[in-house]
N, C-alpha and C positions, 0 to 999 in steps of 0.2 A: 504493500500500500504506500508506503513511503517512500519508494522509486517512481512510482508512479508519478507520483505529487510530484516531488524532485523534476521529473521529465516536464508534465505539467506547466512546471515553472521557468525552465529554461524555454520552453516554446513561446511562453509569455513575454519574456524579455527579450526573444528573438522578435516578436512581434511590435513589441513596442519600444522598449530603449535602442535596441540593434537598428535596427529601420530608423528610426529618429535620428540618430549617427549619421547614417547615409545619405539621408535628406537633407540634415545642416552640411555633411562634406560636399553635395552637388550644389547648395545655396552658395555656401561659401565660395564655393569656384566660381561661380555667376557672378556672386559680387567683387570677385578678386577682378573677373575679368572686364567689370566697366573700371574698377581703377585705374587698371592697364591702358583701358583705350582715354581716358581723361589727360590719365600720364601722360600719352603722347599729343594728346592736344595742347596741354599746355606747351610741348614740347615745341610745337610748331609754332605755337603763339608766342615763346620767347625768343624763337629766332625770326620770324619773321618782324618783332618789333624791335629788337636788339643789333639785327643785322647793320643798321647804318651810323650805328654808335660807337661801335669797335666788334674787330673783325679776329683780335686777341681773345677773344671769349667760348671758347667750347661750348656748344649746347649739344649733348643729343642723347639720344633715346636708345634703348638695347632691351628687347622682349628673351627676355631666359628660361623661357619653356613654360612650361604649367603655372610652379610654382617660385617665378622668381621674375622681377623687371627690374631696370635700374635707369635712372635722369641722371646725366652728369652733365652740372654746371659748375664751370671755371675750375676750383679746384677741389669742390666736391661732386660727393654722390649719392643718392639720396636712391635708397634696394628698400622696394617692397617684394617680402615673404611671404607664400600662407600656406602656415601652419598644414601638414594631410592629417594631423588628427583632430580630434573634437574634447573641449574640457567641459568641466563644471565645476563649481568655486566651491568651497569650503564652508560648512552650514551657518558660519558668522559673519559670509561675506554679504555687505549689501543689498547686491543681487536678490537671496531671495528671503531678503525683507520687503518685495515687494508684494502689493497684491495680486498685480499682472503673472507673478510667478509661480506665489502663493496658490494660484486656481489653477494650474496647468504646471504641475514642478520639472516636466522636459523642456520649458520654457529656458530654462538656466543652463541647460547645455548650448555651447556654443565653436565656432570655429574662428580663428585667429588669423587675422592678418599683420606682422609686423612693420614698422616703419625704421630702417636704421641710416646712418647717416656715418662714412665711410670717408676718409681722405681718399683722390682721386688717384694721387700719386701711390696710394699703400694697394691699391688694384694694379697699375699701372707696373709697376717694379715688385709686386709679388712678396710684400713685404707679409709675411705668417705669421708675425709677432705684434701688428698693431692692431688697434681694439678700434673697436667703430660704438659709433652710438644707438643709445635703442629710444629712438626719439616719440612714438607713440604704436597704443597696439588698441585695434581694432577689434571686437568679439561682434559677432552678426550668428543668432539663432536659426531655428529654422522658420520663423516668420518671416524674418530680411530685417526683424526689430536688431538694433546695434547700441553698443557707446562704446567710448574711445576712454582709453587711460595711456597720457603722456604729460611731457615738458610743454611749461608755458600753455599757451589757451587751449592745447589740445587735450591738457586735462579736467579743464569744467565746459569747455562747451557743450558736449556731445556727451554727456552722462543720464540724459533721460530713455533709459534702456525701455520703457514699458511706451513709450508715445509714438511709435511708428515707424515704419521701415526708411530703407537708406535709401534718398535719392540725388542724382546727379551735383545737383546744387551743391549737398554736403559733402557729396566728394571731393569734386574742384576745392570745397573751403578746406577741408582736410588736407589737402597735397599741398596746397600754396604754406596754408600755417607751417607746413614741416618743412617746405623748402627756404619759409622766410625766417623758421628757428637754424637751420644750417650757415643760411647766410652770417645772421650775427652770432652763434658760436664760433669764438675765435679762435685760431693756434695759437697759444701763449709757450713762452719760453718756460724752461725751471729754473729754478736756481740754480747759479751757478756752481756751488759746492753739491746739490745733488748729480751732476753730471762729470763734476771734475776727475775723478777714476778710471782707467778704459783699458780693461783687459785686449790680451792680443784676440782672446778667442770673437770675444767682441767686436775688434777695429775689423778681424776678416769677414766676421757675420755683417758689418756692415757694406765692406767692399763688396760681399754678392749681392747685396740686395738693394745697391744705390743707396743709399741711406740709413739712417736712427731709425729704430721704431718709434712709430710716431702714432700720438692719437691726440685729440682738442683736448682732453678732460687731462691728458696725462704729460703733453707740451712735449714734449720728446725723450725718454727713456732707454738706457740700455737692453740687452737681452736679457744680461741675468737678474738685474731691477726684473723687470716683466716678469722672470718666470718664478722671483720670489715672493711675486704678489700673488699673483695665482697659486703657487703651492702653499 
């Protein structure tokens, strides 16, 4: 009797949580894929207004498959990701303190699009040791309801997860906010006593890879700085 039930219940879940998964992961690709084509509008909108201003300025567009685009302007890059799996937040997230959620709890499952923000040159010259930014992330259900969690306004604008699906408008405001927080995140230098030291194994890791590891948050960095932050 109790396998039964066990089976039962696994049929259940394949019914309704499983399915629900699949539905937000072809949502989420739907919605990934007007960001893409927004991305390149913008793309064309900033060269063809940019083009007789200076001709020093890089603008262009690069589609990475499925799950991956990137805009590089001057000397950044601005890579949106989404996520192939599906989450749901933690029972004291938010979320589902809502009522929207409260009445339908598959409501809170959602799919991830990230936004990160990459020096152009750390692409460019293959640098494996610098950090890029995670400048805002996208959660879209399977309704198309969304809100954003990032830096600066993209993290209160777009937090009404229960009031309505994602449309165009909010995209274009989405992609400019994070290209106009890339702009004014600046490279700053470190200080000069955190960089004064420079192993050989380091001055060769830098001869392959054209330069310092570099990131905006971290101004320029050694390798083994880097790898003893992270360990």
């Amino acid at each position: 009797m109790e396998e039964v039930e066990s089976y039962k219940h696994i049929l259940t879940l394949l019914e309704n949580k499983a399915s629900v998964k699949q539905q937000i992961f072809k949502t989420t690709s739907a919605v990934f894929n007007q960001f893409k084509q927004v991305l390149n509008e913008i793309c064309l909108d900033m060269q063809a207004d940019f083009a007789e201003k200076s001709q020093l300025v890089e603008i262009s567009y690069s589609d990475r498959g499925d799950f991956e685009v990137q805009l590089k302007f001057s000397g950044d890059v601005l890579i949106l990701s989404m996520h192939s799996n599906v989450f749901s937040f933690p029972p004291e997230h938010e979320v589902n303190k809502l009522k929207y959620v409260q009445e339908d709890p598959y409501r809170q499952y959602c799919g991830i699009i990230h936004i990160h923000n990459f020096l152009a040159d750390s692409l460019k010259y293959n640098r494996g040791s610098d950090v890029g930014n995670l400048i805002g992330r996208i959660f879209i259900n399977k309704e198309e309801h969304f809100f954003v969690d990032g830096q600066s306004q993209l993290g209160f604008l777009f937090n009404s997860f229960h009031k309505g699906k994602l449309h165009k408008e909010q995209i274009r405001k989405i992609l400019e906010l994070a290209i106009i927080y890339c702009m004014e995140f600046d490279l700053l230098t470190p200080p000069f006593e955190n960089v004064r030291l420079i192993s050989l194994e380091e001055k060769q890791y830098m001869g392959s890879t054209s330069g310092y590891p570099t990131s905006k948050q971290l101004g320029y960095k050694f390798k083994a700085e880097l790898e003893n932050k992270i360990n």
